[in-house]
OpenMM code with the backbone's topology and positions (N, CA, C; nanometers):
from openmm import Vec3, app, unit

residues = "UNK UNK UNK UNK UNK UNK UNK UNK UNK UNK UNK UNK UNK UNK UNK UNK UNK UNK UNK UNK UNK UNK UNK UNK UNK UNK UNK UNK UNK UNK UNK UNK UNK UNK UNK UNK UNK UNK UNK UNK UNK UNK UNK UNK UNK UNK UNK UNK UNK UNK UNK UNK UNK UNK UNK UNK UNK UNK UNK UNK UNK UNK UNK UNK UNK UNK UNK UNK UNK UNK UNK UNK UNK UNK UNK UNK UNK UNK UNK UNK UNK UNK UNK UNK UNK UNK UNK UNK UNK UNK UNK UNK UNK UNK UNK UNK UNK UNK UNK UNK UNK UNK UNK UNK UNK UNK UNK".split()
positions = [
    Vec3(2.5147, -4.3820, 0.1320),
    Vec3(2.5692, -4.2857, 0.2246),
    Vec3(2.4957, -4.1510, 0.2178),
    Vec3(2.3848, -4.1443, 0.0727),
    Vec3(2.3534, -4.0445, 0.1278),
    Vec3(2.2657, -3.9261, 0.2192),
    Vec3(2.2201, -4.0599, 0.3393),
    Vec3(2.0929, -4.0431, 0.4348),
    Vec3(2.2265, -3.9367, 0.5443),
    Vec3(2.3192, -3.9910, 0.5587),
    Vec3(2.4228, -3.9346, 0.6462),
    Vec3(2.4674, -3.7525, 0.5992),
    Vec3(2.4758, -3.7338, 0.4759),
    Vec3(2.5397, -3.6222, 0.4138),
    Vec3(2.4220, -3.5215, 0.5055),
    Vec3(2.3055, -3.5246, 0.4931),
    Vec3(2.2381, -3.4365, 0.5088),
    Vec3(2.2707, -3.3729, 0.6420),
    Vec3(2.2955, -3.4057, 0.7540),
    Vec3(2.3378, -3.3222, 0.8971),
    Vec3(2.4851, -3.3110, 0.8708),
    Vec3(2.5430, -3.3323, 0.7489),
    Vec3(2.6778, -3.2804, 0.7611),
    Vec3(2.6829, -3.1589, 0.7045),
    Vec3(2.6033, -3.1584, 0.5609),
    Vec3(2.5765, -3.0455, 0.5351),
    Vec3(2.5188, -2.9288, 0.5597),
    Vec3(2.4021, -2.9795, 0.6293),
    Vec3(2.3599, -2.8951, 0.7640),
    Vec3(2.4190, -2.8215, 0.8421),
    Vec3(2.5116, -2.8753, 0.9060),
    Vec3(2.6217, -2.8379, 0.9926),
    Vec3(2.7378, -2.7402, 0.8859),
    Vec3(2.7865, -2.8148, 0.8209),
    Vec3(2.9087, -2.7245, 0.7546),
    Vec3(2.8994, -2.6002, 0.6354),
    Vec3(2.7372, -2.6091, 0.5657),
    Vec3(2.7437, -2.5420, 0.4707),
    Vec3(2.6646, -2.4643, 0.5008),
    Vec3(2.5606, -2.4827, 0.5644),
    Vec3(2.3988, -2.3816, 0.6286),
    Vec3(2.4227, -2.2011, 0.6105),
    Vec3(2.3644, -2.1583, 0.5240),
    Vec3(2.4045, -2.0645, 0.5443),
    Vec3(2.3491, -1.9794, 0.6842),
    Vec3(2.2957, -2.0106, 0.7360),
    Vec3(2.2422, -1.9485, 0.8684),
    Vec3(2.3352, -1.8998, 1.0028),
    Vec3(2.2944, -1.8122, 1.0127),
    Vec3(2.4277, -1.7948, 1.1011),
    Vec3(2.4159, -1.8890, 1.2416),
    Vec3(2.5501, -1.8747, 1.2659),
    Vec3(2.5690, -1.9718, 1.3454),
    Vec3(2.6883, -1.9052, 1.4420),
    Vec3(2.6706, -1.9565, 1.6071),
    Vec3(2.7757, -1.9325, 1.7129),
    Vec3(2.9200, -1.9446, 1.6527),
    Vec3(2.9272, -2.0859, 1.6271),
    Vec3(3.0691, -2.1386, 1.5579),
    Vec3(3.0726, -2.1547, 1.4158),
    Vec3(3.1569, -2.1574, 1.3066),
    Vec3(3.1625, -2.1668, 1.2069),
    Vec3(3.2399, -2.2402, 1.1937),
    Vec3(3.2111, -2.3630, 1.0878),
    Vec3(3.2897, -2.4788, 1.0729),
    Vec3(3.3455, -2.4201, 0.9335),
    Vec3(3.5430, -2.4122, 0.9878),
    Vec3(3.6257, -2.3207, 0.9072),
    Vec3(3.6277, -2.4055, 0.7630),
    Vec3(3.6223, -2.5339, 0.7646),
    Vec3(3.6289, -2.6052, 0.6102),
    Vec3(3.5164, -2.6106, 0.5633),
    Vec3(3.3512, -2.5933, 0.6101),
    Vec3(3.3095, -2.5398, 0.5235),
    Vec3(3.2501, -2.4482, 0.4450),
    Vec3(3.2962, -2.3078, 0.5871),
    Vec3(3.3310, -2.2361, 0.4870),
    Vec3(3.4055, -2.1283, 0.4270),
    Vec3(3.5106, -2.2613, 0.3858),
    Vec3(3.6447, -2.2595, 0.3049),
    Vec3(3.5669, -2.2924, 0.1883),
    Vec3(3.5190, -2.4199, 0.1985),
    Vec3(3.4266, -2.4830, 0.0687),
    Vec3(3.3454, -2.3884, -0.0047),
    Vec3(3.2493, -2.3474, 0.1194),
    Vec3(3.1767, -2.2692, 0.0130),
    Vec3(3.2290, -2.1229, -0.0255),
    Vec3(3.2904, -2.0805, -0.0119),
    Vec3(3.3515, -1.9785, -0.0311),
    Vec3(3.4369, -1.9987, -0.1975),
    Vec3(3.4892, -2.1049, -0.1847),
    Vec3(3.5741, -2.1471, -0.3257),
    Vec3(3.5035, -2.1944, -0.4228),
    Vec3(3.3571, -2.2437, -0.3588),
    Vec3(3.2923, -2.2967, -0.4412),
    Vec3(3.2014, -2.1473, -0.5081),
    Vec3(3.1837, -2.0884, -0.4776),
    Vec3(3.1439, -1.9446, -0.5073),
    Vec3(3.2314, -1.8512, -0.5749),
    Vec3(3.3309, -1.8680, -0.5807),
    Vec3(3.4689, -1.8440, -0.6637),
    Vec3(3.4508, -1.8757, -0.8064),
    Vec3(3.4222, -2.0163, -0.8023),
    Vec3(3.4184, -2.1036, -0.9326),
    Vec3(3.2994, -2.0605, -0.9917),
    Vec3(3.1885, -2.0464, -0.9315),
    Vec3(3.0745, -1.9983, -0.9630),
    Vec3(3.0969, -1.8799, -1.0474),
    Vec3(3.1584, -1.7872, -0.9755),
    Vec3(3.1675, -1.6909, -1.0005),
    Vec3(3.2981, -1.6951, -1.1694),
    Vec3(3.3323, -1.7324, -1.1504),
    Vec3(3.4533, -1.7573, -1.2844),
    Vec3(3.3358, -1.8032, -1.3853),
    Vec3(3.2610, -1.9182, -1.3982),
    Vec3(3.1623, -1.9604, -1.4593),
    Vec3(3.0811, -1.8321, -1.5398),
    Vec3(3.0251, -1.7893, -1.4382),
    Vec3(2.9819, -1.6935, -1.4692),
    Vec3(3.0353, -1.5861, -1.5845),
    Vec3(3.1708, -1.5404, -1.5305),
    Vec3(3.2342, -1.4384, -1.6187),
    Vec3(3.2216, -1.5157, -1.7625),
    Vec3(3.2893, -1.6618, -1.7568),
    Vec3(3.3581, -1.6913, -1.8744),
    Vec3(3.2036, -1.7109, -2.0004),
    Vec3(3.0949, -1.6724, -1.9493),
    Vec3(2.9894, -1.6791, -2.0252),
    Vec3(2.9069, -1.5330, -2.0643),
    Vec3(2.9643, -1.4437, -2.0261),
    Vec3(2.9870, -1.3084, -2.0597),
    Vec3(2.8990, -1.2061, -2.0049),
    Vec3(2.8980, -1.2576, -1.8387),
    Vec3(2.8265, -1.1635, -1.7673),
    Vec3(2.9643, -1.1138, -1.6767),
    Vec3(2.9676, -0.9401, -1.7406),
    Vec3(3.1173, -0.8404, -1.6866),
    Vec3(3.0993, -0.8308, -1.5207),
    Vec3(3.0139, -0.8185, -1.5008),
    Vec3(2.9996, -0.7664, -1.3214),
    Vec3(2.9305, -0.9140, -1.2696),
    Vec3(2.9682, -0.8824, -1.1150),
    Vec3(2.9682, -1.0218, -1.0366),
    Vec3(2.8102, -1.0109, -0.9895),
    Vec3(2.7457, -1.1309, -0.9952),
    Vec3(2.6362, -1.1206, -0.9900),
    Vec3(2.6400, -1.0681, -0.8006),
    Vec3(2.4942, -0.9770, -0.7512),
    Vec3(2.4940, -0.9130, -0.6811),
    Vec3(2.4527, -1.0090, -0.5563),
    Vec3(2.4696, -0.9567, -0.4164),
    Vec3(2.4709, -1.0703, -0.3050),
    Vec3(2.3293, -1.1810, -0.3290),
    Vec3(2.2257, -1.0555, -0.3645),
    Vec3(2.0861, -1.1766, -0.3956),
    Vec3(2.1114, -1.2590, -0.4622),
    Vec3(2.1803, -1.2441, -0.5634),
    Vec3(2.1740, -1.3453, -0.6660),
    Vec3(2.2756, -1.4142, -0.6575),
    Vec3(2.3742, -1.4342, -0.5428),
    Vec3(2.4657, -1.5261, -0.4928),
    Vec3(2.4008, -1.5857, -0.3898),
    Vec3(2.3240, -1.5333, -0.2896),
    Vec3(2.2637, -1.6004, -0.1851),
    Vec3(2.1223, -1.6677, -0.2614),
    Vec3(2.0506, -1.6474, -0.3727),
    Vec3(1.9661, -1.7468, -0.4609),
    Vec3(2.0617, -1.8489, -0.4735),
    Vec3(2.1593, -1.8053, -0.5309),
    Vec3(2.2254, -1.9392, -0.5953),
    Vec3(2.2404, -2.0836, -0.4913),
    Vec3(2.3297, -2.0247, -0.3696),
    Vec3(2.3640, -2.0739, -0.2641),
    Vec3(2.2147, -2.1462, -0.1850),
    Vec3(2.1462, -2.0903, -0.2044),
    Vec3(2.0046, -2.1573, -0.1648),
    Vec3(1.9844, -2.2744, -0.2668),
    Vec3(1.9300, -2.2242, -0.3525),
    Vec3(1.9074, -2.3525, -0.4946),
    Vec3(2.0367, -2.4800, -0.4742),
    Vec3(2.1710, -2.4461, -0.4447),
    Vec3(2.2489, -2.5346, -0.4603),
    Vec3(2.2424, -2.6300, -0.3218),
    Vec3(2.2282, -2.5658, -0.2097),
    Vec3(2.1951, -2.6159, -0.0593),
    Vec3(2.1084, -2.6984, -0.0870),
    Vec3(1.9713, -2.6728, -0.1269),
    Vec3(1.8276, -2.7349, -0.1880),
    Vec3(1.8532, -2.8433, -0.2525),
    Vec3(1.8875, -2.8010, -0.3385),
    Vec3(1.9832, -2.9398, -0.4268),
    Vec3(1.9780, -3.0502, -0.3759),
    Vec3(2.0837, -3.0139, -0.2501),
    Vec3(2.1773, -3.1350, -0.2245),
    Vec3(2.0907, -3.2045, -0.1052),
    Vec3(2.0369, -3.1388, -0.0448),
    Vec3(1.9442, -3.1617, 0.0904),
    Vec3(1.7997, -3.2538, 0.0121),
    Vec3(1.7763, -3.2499, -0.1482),
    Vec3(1.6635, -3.3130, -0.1570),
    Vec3(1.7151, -3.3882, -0.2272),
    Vec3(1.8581, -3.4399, -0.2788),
    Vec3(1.9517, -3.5034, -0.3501),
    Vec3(1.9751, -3.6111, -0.2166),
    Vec3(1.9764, -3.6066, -0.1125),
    Vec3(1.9850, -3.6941, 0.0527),
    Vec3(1.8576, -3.7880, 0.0743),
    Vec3(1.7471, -3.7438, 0.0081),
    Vec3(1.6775, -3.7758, 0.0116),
    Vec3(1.5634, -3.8278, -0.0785),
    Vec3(1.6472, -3.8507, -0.1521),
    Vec3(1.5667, -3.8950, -0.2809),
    Vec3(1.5751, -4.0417, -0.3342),
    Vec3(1.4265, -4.0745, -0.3706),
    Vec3(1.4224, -4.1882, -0.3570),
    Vec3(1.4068, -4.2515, -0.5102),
    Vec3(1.3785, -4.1695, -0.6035),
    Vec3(1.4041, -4.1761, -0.7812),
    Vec3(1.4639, -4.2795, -0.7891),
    Vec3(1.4258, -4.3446, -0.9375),
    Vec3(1.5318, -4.4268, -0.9821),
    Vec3(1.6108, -4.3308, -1.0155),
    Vec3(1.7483, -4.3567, -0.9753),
    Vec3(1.8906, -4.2967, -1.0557),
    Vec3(1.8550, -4.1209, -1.0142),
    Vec3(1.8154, -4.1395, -0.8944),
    Vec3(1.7536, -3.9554, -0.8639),
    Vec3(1.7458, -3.8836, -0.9867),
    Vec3(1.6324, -3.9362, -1.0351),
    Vec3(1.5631, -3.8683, -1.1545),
    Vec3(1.5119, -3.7124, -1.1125),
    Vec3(1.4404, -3.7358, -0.9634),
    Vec3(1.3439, -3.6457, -0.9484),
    Vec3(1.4850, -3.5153, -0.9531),
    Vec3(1.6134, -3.5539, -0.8875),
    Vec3(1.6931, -3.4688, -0.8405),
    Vec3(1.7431, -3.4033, -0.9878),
    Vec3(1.7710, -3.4852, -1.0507),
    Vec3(1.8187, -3.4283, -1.1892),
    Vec3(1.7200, -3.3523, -1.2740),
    Vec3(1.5783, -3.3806, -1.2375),
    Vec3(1.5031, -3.2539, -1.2923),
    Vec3(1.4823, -3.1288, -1.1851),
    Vec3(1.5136, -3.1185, -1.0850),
    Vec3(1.4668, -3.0158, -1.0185),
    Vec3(1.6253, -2.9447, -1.0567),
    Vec3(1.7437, -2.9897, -1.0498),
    Vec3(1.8775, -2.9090, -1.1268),
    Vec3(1.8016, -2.8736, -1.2588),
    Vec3(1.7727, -2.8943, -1.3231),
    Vec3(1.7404, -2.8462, -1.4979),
    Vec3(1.6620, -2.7233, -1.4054),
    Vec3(1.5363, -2.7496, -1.3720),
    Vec3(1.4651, -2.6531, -1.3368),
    Vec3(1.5152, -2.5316, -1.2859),
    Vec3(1.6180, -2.5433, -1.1729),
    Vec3(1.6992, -2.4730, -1.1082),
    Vec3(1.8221, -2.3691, -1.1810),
    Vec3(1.8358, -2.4795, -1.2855),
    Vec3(1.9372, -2.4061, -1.3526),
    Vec3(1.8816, -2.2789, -1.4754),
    Vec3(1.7640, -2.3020, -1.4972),
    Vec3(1.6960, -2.2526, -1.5922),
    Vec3(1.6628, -2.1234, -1.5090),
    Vec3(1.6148, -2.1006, -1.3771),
    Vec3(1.5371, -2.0335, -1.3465),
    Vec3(1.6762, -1.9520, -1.2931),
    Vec3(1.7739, -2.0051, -1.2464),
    Vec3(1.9018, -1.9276, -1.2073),
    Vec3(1.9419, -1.8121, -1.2857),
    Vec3(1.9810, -1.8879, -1.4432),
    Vec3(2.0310, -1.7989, -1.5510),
    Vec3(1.9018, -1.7035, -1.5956),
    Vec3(1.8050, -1.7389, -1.5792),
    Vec3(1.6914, -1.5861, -1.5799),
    Vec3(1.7280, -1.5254, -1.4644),
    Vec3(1.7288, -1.5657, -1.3645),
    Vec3(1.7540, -1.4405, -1.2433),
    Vec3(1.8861, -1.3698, -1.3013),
    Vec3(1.9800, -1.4052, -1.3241),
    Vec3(2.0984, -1.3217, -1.3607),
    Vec3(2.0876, -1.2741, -1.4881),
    Vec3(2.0282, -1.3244, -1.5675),
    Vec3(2.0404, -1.2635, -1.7044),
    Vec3(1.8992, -1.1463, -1.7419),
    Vec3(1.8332, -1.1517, -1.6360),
    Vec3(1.7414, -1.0630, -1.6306),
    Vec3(1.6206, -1.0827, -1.7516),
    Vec3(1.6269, -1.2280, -1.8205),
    Vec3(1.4862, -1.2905, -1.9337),
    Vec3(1.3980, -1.2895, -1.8300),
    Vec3(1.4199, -1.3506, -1.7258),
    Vec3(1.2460, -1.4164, -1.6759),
    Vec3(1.2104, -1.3414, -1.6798),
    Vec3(0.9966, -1.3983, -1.6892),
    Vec3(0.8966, -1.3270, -1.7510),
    Vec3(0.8527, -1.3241, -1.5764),
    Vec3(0.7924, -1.1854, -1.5284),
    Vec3(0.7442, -1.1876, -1.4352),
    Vec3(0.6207, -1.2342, -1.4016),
    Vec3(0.5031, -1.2659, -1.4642),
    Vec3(0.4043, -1.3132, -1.4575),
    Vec3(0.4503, -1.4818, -1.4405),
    Vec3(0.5678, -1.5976, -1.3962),
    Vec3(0.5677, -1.7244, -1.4395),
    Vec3(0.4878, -1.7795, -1.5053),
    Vec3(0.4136, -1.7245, -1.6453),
    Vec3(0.3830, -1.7664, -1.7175),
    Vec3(0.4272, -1.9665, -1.7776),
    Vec3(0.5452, -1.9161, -1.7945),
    Vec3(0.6880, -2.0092, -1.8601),
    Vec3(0.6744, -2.1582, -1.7246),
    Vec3(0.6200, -2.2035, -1.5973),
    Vec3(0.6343, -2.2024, -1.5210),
    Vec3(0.5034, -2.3013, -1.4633),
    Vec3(0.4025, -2.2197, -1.5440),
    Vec3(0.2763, -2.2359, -1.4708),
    Vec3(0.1538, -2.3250, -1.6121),
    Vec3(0.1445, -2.4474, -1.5336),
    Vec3(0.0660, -2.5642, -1.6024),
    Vec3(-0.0306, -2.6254, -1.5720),
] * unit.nanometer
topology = app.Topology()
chain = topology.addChain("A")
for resn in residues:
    res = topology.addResidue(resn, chain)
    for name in ("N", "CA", "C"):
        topology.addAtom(name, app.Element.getBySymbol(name[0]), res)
């Protein structure tokens, strides 16, 4: 099913603006950014990370799922390393480690 997800998600989560807004999803993403955001605190960052670094997130997680539709991995391997990757490079954007040169990155 998951050749189908991709124009749903398209449609309901996109952050792009759009004429109409499909109200459930975003209800979804809105709650799902909530949780994010709780995540966040409970790992001991006091202030809410700032719109960039919610609209990174929201990108990386969109990305995700749109190359998660399409993936042809055994056991979407490829998908489960581009999350590690994603997740790594996330918590440097908010935690302010990454090295600006992508040193860390570059092979």
């Amino acid at each position: 099913m998951r050749p189908f997800l991709g124009p749903v998600l398209e449609r309901s989560l996109s952050p792009f603006p759009r004429k109409t807004i499909c109200h459930e999803g975003e209800a979804a993403r809105l709650e799902h950014l909530a949780t994010v955001q709780e995540i966040i605190g409970r790992h001991g960052f006091t202030e809410a990370p700032d719109y960039v670094a919610v609209t990174m997130y929201w990108s990386l997680y969109l990305g995700i799922l749109a190359f998660w539709t399409n993936d042809e991995s055994t056991n979407q391997e490829a998908t489960r390393a581009l999350i590690d990757y994603s997740i790594r490079y996330y918590v440097q954007l908010i935690s302010g480690t990454g090295a600006d040169t992508g040193e860390t990155h570059a092979r």
